[in-house]
PDB file of N, CA, C, O and CB in Angstrom:
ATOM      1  N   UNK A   1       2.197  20.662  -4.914  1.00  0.00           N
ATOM      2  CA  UNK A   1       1.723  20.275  -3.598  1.00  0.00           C
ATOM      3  C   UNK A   1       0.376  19.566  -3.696  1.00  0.00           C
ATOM      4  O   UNK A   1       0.333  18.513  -3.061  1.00  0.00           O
ATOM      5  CB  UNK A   1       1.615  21.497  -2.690  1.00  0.00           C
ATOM      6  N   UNK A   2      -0.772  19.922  -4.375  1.00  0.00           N
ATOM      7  CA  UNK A   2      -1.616  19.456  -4.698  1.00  0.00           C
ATOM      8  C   UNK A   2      -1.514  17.877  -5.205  1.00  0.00           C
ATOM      9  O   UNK A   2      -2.416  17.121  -4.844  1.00  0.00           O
ATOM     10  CB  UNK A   2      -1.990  20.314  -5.411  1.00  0.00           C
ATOM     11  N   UNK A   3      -0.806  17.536  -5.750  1.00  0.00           N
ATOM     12  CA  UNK A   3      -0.723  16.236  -6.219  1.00  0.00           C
ATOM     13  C   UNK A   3      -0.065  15.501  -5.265  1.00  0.00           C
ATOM     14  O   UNK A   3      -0.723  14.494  -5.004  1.00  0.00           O
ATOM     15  CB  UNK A   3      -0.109  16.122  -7.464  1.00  0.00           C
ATOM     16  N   UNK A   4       0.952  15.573  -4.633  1.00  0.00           N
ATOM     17  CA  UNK A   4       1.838  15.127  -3.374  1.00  0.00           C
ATOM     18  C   UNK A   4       0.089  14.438  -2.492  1.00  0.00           C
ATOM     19  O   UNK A   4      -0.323  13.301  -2.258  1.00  0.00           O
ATOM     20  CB  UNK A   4       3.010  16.985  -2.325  1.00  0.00           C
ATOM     21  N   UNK A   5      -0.487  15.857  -2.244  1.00  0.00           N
ATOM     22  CA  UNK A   5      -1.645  15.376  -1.063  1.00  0.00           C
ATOM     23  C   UNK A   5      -2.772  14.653  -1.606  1.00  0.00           C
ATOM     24  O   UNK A   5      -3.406  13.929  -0.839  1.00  0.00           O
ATOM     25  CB  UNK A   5      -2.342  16.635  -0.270  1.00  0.00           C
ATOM     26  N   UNK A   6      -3.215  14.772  -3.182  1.00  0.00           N
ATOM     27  CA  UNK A   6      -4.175  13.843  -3.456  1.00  0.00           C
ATOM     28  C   UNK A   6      -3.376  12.565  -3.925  1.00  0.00           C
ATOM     29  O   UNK A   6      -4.077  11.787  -4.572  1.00  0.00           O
ATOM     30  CB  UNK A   6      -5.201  14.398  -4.506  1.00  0.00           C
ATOM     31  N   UNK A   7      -2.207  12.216  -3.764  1.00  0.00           N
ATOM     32  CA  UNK A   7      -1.372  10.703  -4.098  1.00  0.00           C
ATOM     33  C   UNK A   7      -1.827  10.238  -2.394  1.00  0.00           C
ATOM     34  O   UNK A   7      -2.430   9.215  -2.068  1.00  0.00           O
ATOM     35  CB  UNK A   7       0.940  10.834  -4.582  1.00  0.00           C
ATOM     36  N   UNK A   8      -1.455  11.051  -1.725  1.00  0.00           N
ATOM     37  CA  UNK A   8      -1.772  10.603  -0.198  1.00  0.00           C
ATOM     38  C   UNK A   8      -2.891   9.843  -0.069  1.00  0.00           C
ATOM     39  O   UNK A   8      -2.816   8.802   0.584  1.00  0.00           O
ATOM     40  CB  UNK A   8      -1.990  11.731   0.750  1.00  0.00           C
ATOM     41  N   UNK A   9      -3.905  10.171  -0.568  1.00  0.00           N
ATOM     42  CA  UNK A   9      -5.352   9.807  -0.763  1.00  0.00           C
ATOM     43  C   UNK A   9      -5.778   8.870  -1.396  1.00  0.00           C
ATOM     44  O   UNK A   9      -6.960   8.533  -1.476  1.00  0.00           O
ATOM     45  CB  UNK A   9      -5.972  10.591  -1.231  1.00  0.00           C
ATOM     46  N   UNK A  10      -4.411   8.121  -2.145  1.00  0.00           N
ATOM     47  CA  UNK A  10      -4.655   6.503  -2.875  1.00  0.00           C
ATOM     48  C   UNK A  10      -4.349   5.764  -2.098  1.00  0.00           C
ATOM     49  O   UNK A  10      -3.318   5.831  -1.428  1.00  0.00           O
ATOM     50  CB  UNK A  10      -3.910   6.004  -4.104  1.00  0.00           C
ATOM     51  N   UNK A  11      -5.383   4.720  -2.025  1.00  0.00           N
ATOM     52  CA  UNK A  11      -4.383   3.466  -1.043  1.00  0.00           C
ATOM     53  C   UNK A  11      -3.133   2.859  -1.483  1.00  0.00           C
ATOM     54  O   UNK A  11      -3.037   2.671  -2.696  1.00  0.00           O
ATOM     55  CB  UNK A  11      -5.160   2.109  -0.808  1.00  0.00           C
ATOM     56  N   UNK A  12      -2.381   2.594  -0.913  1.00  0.00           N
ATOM     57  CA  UNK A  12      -0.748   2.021  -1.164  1.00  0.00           C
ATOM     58  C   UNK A  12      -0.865   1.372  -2.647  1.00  0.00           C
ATOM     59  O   UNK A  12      -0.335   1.841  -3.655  1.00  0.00           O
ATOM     60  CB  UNK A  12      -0.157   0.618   0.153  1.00  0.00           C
ATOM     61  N   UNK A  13      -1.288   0.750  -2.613  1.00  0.00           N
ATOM     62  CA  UNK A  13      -1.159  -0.151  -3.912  1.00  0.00           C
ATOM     63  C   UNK A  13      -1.080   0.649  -5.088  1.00  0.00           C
ATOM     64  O   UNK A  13      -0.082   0.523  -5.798  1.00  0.00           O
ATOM     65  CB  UNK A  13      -2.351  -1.124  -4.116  1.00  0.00           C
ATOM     66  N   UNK A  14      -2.177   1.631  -5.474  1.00  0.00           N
ATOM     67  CA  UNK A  14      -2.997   2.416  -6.061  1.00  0.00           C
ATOM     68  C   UNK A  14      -1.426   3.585  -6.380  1.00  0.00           C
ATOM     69  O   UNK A  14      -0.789   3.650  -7.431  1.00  0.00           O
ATOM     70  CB  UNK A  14      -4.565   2.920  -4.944  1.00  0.00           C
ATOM     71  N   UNK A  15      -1.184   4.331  -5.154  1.00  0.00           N
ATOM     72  CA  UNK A  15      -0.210   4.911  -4.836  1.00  0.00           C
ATOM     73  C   UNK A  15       0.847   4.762  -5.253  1.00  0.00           C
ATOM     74  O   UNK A  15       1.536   5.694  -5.668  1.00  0.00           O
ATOM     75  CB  UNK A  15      -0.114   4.888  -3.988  1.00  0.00           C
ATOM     76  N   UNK A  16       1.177   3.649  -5.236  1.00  0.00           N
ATOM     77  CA  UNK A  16       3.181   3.122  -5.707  1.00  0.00           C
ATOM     78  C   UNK A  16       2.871   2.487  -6.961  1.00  0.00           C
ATOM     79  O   UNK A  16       3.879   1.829  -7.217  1.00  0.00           O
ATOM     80  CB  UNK A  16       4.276   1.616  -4.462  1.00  0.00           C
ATOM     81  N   UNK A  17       1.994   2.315  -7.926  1.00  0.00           N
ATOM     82  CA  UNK A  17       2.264   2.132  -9.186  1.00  0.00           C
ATOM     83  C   UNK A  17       1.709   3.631  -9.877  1.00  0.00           C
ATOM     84  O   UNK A  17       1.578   3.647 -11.101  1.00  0.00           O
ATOM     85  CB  UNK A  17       1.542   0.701  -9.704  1.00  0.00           C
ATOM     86  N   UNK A  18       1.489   4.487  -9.339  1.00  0.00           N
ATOM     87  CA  UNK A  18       1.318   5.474  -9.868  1.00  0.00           C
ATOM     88  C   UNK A  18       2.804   6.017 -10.177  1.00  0.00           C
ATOM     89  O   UNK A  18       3.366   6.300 -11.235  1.00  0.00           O
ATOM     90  CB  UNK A  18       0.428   6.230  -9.092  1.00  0.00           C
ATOM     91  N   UNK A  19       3.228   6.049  -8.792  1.00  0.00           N
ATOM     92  CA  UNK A  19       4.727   6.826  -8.489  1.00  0.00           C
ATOM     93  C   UNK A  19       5.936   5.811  -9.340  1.00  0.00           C
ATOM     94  O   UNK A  19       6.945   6.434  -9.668  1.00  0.00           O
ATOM     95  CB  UNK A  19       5.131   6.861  -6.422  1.00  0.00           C
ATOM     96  N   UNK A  20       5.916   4.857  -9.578  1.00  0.00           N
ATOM     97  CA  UNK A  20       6.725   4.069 -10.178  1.00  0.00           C
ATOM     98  C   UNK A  20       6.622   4.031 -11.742  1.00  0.00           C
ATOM     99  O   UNK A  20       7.589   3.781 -12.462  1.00  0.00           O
ATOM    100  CB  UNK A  20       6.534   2.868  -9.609  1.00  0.00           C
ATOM    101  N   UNK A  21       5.245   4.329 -12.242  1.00  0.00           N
ATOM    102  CA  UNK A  21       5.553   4.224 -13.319  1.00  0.00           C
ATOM    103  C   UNK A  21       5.237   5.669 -13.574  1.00  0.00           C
ATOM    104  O   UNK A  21       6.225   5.954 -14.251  1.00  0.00           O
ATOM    105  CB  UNK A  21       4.976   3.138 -14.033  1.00  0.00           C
ATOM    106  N   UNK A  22       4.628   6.632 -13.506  1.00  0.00           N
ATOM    107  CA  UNK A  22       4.437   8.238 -14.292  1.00  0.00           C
ATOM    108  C   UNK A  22       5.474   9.101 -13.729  1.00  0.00           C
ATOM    109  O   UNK A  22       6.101   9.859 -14.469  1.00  0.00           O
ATOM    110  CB  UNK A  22       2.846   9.095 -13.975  1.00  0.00           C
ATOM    111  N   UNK A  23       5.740   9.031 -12.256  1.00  0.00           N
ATOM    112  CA  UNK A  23       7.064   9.579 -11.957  1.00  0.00           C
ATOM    113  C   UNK A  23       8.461   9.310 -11.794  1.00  0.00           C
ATOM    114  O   UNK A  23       9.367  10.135 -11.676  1.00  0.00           O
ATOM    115  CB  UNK A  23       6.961   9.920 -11.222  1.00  0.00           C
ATOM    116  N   UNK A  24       8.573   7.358 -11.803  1.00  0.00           N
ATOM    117  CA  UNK A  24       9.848   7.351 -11.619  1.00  0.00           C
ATOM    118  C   UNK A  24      10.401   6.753 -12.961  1.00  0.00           C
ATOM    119  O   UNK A  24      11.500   6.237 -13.166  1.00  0.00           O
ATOM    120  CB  UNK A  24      10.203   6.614 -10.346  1.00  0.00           C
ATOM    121  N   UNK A  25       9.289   6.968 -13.871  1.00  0.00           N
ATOM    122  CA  UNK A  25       9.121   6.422 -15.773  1.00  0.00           C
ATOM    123  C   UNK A  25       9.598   4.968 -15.879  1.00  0.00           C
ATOM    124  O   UNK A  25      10.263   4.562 -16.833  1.00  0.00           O
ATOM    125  CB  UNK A  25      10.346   7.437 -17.091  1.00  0.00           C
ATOM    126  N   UNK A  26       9.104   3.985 -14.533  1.00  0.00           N
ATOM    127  CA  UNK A  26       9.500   2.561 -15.055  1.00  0.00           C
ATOM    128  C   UNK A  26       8.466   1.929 -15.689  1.00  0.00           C
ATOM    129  O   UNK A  26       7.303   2.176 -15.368  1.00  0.00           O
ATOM    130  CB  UNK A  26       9.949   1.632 -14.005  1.00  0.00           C
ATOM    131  N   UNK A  27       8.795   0.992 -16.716  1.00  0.00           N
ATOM    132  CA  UNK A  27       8.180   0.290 -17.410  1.00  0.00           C
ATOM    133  C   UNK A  27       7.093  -0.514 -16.738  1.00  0.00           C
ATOM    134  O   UNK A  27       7.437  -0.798 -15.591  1.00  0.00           O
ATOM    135  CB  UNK A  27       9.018  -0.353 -18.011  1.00  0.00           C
ATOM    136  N   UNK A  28       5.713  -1.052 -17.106  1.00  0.00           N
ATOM    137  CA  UNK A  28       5.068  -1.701 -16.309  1.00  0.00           C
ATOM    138  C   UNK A  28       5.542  -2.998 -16.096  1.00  0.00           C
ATOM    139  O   UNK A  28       5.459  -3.460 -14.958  1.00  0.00           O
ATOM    140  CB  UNK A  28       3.924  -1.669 -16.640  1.00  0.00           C
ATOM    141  N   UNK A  29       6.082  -3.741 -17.105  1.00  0.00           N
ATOM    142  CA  UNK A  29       6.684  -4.919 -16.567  1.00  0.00           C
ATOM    143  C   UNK A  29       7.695  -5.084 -15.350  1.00  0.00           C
ATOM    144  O   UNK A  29       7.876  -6.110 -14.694  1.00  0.00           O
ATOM    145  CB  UNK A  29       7.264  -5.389 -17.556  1.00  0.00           C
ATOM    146  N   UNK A  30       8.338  -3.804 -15.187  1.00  0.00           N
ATOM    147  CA  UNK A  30       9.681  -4.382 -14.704  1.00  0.00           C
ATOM    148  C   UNK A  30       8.909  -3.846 -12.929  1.00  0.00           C
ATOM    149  O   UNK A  30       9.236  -4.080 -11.766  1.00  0.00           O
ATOM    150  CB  UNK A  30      11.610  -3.393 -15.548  1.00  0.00           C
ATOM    151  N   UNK A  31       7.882  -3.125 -13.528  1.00  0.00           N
ATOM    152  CA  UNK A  31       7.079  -3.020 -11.776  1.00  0.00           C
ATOM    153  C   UNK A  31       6.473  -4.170 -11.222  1.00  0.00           C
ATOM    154  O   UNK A  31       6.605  -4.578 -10.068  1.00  0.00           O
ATOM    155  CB  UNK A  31       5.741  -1.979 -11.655  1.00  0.00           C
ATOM    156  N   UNK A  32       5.571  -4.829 -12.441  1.00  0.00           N
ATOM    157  CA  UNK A  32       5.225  -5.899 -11.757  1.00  0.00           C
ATOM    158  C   UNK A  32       5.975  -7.035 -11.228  1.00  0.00           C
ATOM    159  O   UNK A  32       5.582  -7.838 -10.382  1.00  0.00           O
ATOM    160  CB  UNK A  32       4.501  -6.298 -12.350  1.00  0.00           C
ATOM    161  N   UNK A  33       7.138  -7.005 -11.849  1.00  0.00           N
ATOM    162  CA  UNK A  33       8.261  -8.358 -11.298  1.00  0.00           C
ATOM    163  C   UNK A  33       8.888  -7.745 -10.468  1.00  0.00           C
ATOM    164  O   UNK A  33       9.767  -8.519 -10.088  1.00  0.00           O
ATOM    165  CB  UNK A  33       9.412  -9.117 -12.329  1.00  0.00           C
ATOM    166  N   UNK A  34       9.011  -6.398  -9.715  1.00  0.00           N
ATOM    167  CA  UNK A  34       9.318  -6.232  -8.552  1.00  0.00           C
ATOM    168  C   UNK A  34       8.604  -5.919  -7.612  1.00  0.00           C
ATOM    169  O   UNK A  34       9.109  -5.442  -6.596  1.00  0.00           O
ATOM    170  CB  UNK A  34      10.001  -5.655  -8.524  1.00  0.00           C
ATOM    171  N   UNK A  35       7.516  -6.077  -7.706  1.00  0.00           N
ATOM    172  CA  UNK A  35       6.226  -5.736  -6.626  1.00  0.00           C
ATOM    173  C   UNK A  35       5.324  -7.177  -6.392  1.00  0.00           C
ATOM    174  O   UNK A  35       4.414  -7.539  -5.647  1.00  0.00           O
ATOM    175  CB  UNK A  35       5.027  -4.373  -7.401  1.00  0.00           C
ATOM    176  N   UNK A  36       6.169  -7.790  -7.524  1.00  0.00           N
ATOM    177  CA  UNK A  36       5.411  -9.493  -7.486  1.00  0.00           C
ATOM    178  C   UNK A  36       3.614  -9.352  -7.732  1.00  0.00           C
ATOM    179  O   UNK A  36       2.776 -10.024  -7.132  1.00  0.00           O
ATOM    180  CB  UNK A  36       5.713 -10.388  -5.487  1.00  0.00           C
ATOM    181  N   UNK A  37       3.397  -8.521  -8.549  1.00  0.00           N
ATOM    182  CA  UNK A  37       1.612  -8.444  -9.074  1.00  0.00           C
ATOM    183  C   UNK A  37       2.295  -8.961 -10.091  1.00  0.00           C
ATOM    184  O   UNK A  37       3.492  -9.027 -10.373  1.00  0.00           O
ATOM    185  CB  UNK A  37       0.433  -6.853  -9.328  1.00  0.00           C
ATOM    186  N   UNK A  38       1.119  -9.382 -10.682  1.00  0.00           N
ATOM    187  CA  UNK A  38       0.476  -9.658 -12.282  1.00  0.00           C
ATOM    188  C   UNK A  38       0.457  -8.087 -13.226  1.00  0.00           C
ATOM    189  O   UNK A  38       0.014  -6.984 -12.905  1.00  0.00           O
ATOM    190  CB  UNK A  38      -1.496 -10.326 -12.088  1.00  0.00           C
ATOM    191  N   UNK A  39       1.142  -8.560 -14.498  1.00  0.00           N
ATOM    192  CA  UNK A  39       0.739  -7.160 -15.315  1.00  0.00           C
ATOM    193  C   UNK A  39      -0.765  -6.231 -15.063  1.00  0.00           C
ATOM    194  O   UNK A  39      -0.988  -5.130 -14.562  1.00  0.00           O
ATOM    195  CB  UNK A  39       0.676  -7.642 -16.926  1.00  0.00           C
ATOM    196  N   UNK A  40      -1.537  -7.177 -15.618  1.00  0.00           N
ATOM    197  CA  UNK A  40      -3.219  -6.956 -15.557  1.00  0.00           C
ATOM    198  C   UNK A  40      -3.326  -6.492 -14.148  1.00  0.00           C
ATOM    199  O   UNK A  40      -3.851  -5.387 -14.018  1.00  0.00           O
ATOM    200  CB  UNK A  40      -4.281  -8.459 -15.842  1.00  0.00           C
ATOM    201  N   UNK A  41      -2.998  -7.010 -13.225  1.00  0.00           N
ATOM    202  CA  UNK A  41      -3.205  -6.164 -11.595  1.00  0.00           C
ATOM    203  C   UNK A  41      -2.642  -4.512 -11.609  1.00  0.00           C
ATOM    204  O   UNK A  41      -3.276  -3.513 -11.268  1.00  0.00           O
ATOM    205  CB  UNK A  41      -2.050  -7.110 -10.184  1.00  0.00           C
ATOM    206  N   UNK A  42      -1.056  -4.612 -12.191  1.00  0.00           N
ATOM    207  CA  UNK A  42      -0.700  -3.584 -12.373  1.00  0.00           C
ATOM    208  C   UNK A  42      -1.632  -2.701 -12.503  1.00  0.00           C
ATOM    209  O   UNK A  42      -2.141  -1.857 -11.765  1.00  0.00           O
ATOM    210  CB  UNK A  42      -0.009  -3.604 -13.148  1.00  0.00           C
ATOM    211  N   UNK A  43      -1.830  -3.202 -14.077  1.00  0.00           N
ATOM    212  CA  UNK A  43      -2.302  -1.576 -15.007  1.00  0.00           C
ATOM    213  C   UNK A  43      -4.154  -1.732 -14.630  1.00  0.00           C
ATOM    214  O   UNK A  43      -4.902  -1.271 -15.492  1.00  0.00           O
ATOM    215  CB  UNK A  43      -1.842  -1.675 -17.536  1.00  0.00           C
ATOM    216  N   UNK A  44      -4.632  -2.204 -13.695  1.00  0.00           N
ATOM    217  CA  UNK A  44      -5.684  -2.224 -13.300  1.00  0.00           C
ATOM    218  C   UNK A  44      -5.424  -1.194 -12.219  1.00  0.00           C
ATOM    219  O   UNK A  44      -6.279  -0.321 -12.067  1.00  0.00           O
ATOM    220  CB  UNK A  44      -6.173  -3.516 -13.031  1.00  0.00           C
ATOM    221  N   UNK A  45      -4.365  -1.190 -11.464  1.00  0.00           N
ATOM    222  CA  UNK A  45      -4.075  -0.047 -10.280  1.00  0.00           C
ATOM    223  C   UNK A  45      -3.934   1.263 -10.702  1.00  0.00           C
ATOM    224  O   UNK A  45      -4.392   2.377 -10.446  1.00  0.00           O
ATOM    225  CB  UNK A  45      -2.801  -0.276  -9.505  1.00  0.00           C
ATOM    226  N   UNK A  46      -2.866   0.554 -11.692  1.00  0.00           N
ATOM    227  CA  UNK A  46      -2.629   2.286 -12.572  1.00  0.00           C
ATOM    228  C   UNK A  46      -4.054   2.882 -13.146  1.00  0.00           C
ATOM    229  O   UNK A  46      -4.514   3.816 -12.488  1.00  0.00           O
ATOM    230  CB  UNK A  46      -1.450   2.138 -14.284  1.00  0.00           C
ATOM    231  N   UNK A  47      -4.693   2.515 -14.123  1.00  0.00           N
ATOM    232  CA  UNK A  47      -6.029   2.842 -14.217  1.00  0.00           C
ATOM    233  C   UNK A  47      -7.068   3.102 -13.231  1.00  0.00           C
ATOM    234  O   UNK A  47      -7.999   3.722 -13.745  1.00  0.00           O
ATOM    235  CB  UNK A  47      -6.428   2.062 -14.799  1.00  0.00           C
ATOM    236  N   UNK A  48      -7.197   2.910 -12.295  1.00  0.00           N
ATOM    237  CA  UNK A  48      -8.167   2.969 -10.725  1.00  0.00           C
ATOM    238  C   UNK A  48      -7.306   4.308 -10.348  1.00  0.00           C
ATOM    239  O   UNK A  48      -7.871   5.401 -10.359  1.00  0.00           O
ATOM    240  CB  UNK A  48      -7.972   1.277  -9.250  1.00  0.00           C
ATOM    241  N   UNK A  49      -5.946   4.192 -10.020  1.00  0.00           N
ATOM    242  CA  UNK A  49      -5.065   5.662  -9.510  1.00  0.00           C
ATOM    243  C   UNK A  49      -5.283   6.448 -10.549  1.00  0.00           C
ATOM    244  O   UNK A  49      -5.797   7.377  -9.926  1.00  0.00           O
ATOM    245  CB  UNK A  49      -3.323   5.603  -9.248  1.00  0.00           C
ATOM    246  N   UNK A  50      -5.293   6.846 -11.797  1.00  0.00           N
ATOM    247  CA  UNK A  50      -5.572   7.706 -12.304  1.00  0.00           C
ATOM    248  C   UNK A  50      -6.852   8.445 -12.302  1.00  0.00           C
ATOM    249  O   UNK A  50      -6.901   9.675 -12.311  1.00  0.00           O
ATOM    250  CB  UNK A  50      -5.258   7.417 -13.115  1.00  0.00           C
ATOM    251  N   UNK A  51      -7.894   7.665 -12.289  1.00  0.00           N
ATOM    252  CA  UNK A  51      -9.210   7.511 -12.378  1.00  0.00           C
ATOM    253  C   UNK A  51      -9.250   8.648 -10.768  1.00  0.00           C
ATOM    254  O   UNK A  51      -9.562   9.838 -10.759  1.00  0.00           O
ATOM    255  CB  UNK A  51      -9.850   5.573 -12.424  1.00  0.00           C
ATOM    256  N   UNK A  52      -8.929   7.997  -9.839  1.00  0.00           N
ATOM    257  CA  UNK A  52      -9.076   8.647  -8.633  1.00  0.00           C
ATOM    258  C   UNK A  52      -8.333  10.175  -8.578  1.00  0.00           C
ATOM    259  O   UNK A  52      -8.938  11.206  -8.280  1.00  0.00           O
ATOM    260  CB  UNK A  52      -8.509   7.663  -7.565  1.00  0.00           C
ATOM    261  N   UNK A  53      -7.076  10.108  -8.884  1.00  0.00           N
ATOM    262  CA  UNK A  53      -6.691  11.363  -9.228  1.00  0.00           C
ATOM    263  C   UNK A  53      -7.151  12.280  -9.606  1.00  0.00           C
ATOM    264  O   UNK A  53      -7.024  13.351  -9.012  1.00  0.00           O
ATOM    265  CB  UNK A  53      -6.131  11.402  -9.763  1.00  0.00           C
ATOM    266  N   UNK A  54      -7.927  12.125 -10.869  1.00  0.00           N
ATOM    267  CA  UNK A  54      -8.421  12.943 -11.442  1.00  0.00           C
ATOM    268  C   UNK A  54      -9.674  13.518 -10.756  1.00  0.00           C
ATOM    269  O   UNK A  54      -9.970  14.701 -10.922  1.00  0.00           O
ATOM    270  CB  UNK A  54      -8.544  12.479 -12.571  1.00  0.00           C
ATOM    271  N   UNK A  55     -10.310  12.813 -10.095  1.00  0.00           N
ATOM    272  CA  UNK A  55     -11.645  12.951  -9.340  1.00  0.00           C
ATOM    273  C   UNK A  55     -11.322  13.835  -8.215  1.00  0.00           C
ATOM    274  O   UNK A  55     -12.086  14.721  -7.831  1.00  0.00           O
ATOM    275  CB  UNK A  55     -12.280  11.536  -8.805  1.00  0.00           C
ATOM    276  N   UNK A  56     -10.027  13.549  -7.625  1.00  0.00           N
ATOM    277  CA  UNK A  56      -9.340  14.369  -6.369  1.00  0.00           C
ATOM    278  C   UNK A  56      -8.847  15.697  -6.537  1.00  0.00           C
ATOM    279  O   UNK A  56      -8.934  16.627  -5.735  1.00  0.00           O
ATOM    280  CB  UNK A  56      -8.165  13.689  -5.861  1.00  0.00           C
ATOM    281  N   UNK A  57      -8.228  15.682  -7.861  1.00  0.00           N
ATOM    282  CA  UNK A  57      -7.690  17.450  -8.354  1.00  0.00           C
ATOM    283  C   UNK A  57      -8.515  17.256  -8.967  1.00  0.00           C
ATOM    284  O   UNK A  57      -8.066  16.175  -9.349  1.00  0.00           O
ATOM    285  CB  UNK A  57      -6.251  18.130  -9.090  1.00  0.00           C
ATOM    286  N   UNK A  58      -9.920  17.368  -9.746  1.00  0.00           N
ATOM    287  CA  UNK A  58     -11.062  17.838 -10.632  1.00  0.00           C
ATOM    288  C   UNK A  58     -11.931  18.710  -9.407  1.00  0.00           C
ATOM    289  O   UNK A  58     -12.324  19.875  -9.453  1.00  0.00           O
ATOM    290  CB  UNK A  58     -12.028  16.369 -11.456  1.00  0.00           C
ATOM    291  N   UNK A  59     -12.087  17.625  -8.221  1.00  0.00           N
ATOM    292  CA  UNK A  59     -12.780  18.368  -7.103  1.00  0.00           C
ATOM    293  C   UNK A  59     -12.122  19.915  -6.683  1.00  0.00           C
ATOM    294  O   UNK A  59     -12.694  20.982  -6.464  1.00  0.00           O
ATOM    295  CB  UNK A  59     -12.703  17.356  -5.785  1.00  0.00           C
ATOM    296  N   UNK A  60     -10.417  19.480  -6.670  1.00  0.00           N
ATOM    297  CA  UNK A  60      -9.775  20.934  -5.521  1.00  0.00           C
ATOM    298  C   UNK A  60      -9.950  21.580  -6.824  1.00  0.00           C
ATOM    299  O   UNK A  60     -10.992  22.164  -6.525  1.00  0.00           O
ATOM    300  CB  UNK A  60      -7.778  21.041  -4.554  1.00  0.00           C
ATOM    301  N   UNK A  61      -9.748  21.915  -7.992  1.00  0.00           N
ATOM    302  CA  UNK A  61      -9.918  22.838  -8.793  1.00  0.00           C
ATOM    303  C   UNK A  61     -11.141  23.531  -8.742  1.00  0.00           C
ATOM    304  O   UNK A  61     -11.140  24.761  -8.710  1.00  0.00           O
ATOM    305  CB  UNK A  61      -9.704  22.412  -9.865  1.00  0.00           C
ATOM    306  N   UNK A  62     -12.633  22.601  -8.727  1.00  0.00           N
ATOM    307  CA  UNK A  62     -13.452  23.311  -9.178  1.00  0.00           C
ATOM    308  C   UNK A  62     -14.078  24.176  -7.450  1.00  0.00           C
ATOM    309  O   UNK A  62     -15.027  24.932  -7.241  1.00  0.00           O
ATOM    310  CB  UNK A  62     -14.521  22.258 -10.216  1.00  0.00           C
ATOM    311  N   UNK A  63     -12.932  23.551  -6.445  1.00  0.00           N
ATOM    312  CA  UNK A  63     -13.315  24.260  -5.249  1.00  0.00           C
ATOM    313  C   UNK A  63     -12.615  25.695  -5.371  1.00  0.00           C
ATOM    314  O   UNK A  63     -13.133  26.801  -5.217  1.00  0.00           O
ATOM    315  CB  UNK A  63     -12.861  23.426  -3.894  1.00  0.00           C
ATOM    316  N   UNK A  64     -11.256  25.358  -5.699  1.00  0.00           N
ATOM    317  CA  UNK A  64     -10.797  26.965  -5.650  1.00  0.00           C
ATOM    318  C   UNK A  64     -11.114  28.029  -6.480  1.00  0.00           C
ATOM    319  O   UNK A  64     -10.977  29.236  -6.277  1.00  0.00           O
ATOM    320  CB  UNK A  64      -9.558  27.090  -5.756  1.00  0.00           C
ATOM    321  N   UNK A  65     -11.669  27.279  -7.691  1.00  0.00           N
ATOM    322  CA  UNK A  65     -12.207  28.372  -8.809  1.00  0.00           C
ATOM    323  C   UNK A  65     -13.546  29.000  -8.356  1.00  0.00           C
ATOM    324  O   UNK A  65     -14.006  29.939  -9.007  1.00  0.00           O
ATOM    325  CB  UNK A  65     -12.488  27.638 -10.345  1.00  0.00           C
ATOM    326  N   UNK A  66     -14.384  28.379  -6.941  1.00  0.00           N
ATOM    327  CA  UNK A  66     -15.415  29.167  -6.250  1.00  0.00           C
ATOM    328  C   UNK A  66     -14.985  29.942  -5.335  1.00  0.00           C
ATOM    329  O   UNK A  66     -15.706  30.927  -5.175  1.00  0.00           O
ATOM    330  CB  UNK A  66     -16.341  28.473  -5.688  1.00  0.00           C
ATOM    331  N   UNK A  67     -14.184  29.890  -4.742  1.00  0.00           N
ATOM    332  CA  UNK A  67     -13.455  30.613  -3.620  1.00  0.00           C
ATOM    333  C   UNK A  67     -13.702  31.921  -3.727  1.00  0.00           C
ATOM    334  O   UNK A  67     -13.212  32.710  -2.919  1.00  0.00           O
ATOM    335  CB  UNK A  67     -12.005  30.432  -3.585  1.00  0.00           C
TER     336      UNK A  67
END
C-alpha cells in the first residue's frame, strides 16, 4: 500500500515509466516507442521516479519507526 500511495505522488510522466518498466518488466526501448519520448527522456524519468520514491518511503519509514 505504501508504494501504490507514494507512485500517486509522481507526476504522470515520472509515474508510468516507473510502472511500465519495474512493474510491468518492459524494456526501455519498447516504452519509449510507445509513449513517443526519447530513450534519454525515458531513463531520465525513470531516474527522477526512483530518486523521488525513495525520498517518499525513506520519509514514511523513518516516520513510523518514531511513532
Amino acid at each position: 500500500m505504501a508504494l501504490v500511495a507514494a507512485l500517486r505522488q509522481l507526476p504522470e510522466p515520472q509515474r508510468q515509466a516507473i510502472v511500465l518498466h519495474h512493474l510491468l518488466d518492459l524494456p526501455i526501448a519498447q516504452i519509449a516507442a510507445e509513449t513517443g519520448v526519447a530513450v534519454g527522456t525515458l531513463k531520465a524519468r525513470l531516474a527522477r521516479g526512483r530518486a523521488a520514491l525513495a525520498a517518499i518511503l525513506g520519509t514514511e519509514l523513518r516516520e513510523t519507526e518514531h511513532a
